[in-house]
N, C-alpha and C positions, 0 to 999 in steps of 0.2 A: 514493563518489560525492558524497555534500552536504560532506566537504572540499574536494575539485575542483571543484566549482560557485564554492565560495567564494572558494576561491583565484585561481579565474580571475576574478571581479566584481572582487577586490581587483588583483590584475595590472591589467584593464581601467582600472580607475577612475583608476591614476597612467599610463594610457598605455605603458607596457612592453608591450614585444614577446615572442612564446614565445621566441626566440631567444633575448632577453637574460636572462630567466630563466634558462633552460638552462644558459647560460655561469657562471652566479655557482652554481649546485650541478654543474656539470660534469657536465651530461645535453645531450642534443640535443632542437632543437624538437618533434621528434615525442614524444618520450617526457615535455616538460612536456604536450602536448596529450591523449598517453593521463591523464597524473596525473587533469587539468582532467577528461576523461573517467568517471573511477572506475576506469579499467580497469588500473591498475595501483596500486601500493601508493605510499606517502609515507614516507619516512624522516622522523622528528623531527625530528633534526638539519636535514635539506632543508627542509622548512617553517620552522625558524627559520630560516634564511638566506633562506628569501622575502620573511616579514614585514618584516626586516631592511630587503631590497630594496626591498617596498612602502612602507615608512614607518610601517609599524605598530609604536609604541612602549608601547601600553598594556599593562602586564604581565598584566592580568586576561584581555584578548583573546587574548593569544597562549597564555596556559596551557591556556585554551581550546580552542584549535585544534592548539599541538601533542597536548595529552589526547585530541583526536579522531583522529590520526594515531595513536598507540599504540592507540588501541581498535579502530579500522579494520582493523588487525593480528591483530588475535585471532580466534581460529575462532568461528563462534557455535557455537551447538546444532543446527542446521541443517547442519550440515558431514557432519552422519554419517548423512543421508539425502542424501548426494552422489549416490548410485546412481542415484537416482529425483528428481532435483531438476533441471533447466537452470540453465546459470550465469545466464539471467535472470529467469526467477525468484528463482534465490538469494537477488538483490538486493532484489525487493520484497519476500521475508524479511525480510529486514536491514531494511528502511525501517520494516515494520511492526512490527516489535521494537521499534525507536528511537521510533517517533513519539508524541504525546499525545495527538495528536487522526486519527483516520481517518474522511474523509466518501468515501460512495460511490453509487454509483445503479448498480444490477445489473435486469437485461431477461430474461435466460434461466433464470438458476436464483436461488436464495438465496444471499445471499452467503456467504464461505466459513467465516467465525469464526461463523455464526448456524447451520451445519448441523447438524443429527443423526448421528450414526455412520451407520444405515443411510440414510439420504439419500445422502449423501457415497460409502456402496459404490455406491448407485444410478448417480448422475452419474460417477464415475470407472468401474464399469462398462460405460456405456453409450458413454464417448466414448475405451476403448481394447479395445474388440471384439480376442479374442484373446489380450490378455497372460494371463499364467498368475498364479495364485489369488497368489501369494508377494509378486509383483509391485504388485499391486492392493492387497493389505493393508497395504505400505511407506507409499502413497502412502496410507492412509487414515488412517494412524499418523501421517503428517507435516502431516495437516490438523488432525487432533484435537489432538496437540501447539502447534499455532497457536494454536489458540482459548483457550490456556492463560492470552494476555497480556489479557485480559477482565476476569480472577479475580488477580491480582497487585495486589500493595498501591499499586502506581504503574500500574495501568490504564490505558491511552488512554481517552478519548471517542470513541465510535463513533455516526456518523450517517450512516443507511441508509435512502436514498430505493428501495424495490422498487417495481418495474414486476407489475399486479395478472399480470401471462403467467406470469411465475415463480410464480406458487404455483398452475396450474394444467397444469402440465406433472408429471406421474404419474412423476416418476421412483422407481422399486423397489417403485411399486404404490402402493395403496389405503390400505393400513397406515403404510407407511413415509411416507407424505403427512401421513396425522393425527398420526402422531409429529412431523411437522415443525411443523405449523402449531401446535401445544399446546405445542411448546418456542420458537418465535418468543414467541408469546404471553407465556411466562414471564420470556426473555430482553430482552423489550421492559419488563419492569417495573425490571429494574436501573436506578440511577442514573445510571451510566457508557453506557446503552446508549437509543438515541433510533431507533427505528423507523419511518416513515410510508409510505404503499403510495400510488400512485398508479393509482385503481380507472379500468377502461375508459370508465366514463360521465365520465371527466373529458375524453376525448375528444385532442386533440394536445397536447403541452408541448414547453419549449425544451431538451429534451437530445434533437436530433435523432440526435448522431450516434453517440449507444448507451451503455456501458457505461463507466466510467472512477471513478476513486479518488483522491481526494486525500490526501497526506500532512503534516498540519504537527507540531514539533517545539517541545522545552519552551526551544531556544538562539535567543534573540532573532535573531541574526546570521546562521541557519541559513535558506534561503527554502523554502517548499512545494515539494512535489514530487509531478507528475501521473502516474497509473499509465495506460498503455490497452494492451491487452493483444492480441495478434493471433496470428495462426494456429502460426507457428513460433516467436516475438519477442516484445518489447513497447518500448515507448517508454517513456521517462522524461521529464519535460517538468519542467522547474527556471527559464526564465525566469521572470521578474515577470510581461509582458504575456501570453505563452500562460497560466500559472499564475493570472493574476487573469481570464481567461475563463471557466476549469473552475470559480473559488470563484464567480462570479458564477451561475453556470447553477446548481453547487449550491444557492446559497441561493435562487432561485427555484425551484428544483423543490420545495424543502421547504414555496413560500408555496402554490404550485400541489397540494400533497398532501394527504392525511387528515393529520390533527393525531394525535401518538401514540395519544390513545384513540378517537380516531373511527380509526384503523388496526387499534386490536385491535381493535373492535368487529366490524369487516369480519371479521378471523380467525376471530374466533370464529362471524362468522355462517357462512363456508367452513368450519371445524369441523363445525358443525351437518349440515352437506350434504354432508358427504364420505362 
């Protein structure tokens, strides 16, 4: 997907048509538009015949991008919780692997790399009433394996504006709450990891319209990419102007929130009281 984004800003920028793409790697417009999409794959060889097309001569750019087209190829680690994965999720897998930096603002629960094991049984418990025990464990094993990329020598930056609702919704009880809010706490002291809650008495702020996730990347050429996620779906959002709306309301929600340690302090005073 952030090959196809880029290939198309590049297409765009000298004015070429999908058509005429298509014609110089001997594809039809529909199928540059899936590329452009992510929804299908890129042959190497095809992207150097774009670049080609596009004008793009700098060897260091295109090693680049064809390197991204080969790696775009490869299964991740995530492939083998295919059973219990959607292909769109998969993707924000893949983004969250790739990126350096991940900022987010979550309303209903803890975000997903900050949970606790039993947390995580809680909330997938509670929003797949029914599935059987085997089921439920896959999907707890493919979240705990996520949180892995925290602890890795090339970490992202994680920056996590919560909403004060999510830490006051009991999901898996009494117990599995203070387990949670004693491991934010802890988790918030990482270097890599920047925490801040935005408590009720702050009263309204400018993410009205809920939950969403940014993704940015260590390839200068590469643009952000907006996560929001909905009932069956989600959206990917890669323009500049929608994507410079989501980093702007970000970084006001962080000026509008408790500052890291006025955040733990709140945890810990919710600690105390639970």
């Amino acid at each position: 997907m952030l090959l196809g984004s880029h290939m198309r800003r590049l297409r765009e920028a000298r004015g070429i048509t999908r058509d005429a793409a298509g014609y110089v790697i001997r594809a039809s417009e529909s199928r540059i538009s899936r590329m452009e999409l992510g929804r299908v794959s890129f042959k190497a060889r095809d992207v150097e015949d774009l670049l080609t097309l596009y004008g793009i001569t700098d060897e260091a750019e295109r090693a680049a991008l064809v390197g991204l087209a080969r790696e775009a190829n490869l299964a991740g680690w995530w492939h083998r919780y295919s059973d219990v994965l959607p292909n769109w999720f998969a993707t924000y897998v893949g983004l969250e692997g790739a990126a350096s930096f991940i900022g987010a603002y979550e309303v209903q629960f803890v975000h997903g790399l900050l949970q606790t094991e039993a947390y995580i049984h809680g909330v997938i418990s509670r929003g797949m009433k029914g599935a059987d025990a085997a089921d439920i464990d896959r999907r707890v094993a493919l979240r705990l394996e996520r949180q892995k990329i925290l602890f890795r020598e090339n970490a992202p930056d994680l920056h996590v504006v919560l909403d004060e609702a999510a830490l006051l919704r009991p999901y898996g009880g009494r117990g599995v709450m203070r387990g949670q809010l004693q491991h934010l706490i802890e988790l918030s002291e990482r270097p890599n990891v920047r925490l801040q809650v935005v408590p009720f008495s702050f009263g309204g702020h400018c993410a009205e319209s809920g939950a969403f996730t940014v993704f940015g990347f260590p390839e200068d050429e590469l643009s952000d990419v907006v996560y929001l996620e909905q009932l069956t779906s989600a959206l990917f959002l890669d323009r500049r102007e929608e994507v410079h709306q989501y980093v702007r309301v970000l970084e006001e929600l962080q000026q509008q929130s408790l500052g890291p340690e006025e955040s733990r302090d709140l945890l810990r005073g919710r600690l105390r009281l639970s």
